[in-house]
C-alpha positions as CSV (number, residue, x, y, z in Angstrom):
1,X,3.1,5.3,-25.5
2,X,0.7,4.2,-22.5
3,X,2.3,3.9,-19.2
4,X,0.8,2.5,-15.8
5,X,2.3,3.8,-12.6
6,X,0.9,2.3,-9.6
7,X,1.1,3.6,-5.9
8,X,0.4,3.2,-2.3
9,X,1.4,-0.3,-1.4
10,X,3.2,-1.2,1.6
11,X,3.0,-2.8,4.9
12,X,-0.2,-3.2,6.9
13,X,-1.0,-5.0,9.8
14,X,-3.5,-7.7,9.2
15,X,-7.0,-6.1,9.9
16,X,-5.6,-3.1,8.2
17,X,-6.4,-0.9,4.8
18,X,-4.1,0.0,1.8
19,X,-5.6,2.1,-1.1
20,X,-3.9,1.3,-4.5
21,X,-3.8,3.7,-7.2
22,X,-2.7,3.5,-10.6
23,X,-2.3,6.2,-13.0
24,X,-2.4,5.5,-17.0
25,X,-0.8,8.0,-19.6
26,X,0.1,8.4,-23.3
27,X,-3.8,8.0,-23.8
28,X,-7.1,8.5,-23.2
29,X,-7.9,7.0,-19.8
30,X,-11.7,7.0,-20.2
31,X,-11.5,4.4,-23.2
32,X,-9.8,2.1,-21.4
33,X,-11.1,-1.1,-19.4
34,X,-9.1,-1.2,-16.0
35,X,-8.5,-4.1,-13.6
36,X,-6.2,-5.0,-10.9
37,X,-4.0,-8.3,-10.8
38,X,-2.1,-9.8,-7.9
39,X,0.7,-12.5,-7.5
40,X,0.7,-13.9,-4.3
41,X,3.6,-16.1,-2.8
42,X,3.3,-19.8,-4.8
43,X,0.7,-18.6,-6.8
44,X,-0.2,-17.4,-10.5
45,X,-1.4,-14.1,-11.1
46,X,-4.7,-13.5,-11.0
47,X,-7.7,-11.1,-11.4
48,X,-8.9,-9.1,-8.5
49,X,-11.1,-6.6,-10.2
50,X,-12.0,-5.5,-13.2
51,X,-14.1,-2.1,-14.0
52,X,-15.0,-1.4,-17.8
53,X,-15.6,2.6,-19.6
54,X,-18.7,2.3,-18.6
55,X,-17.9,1.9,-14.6
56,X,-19.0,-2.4,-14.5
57,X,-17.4,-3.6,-11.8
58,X,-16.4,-7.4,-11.4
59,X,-14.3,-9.2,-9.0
60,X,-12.1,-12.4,-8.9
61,X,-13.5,-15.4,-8.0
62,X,-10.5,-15.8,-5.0
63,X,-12.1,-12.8,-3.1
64,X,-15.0,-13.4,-0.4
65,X,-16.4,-11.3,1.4
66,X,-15.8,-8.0,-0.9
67,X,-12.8,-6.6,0.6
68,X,-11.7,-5.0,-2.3
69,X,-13.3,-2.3,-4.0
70,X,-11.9,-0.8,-7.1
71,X,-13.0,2.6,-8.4
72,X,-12.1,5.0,-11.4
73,X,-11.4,8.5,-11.5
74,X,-11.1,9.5,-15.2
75,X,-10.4,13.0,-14.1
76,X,-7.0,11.8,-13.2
77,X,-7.0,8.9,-15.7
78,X,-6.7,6.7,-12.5
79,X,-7.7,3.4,-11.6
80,X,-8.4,2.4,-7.3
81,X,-8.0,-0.4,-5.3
82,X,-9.2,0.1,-1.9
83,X,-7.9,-2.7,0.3
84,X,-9.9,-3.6,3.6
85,X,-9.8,-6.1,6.2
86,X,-6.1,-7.3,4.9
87,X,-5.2,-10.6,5.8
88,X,-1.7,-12.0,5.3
89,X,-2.7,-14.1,2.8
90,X,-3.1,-10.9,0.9
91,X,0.8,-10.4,0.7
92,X,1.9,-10.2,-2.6
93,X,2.7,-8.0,-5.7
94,X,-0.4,-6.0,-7.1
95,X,-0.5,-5.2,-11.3
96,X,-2.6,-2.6,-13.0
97,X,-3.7,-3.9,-16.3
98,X,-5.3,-1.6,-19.3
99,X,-7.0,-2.8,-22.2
100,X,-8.1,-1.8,-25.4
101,X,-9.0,-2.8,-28.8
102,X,-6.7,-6.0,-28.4
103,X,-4.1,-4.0,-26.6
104,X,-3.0,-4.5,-23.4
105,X,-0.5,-3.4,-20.7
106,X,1.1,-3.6,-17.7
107,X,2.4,-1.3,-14.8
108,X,5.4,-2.4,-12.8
109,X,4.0,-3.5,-10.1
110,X,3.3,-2.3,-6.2
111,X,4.0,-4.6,-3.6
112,X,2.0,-5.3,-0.7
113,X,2.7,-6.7,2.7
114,X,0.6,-7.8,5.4
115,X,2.2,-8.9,8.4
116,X,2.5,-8.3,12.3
């Protein structure tokens, strides 16, 4: 059974940096195409980023300025969302998402917090 754990969320000062990781089990890691979600306060979830097997990278259409960068380490069958230049608009609840072959799935969520 495939499992997502995410990690390192948290509160940051605005201005700040938060790296997200998110580890996926029960499969191979390498097959799977990875992205990061968020739900901010008032708002649906959405796509952040997005990187397939092959290591394409896209991101949301919310995000200016490329803040975010996401990264894959299928070594350790984990997916990374490095966070820069937070702003408190930011604050929300951050998803890992996996996706194969019409299957998809979810981790429980890491919550992020960007205040003063």
């Amino acid at each position: 059974q495939v499992q997502l754990v995410e990690s390192g969320g948290g509160l940051v000062q605005p201005g700040g940096s938060l790296r997200l990781s998110c580890v996926l089990s029960g499969d191979a890691f390498s097959t799977y195409y990875m992205a990061w979600y968020r739900q901010t306060l008032g708002k649906r979830r959405e796509a952040v980023a997005s990187i397939t097997t092959g290591g394409t990278i896209d991101y949301g259409p919310t995000l200016t300025g490329r803040r975010f960068t996401i990264s894959r380490d299928n070594n350790k069958s984990t997916v990374f969302l490095q966070m820069d230049s937070l702003k408190p608009e930011d604050t929300g609840d951050y998803f890992c998402n996996a996706y194969k072959k019409g299957n998809e799935y979810w981790g429980q969520g890491t919550q992020v917090t960007v205040s003063s």
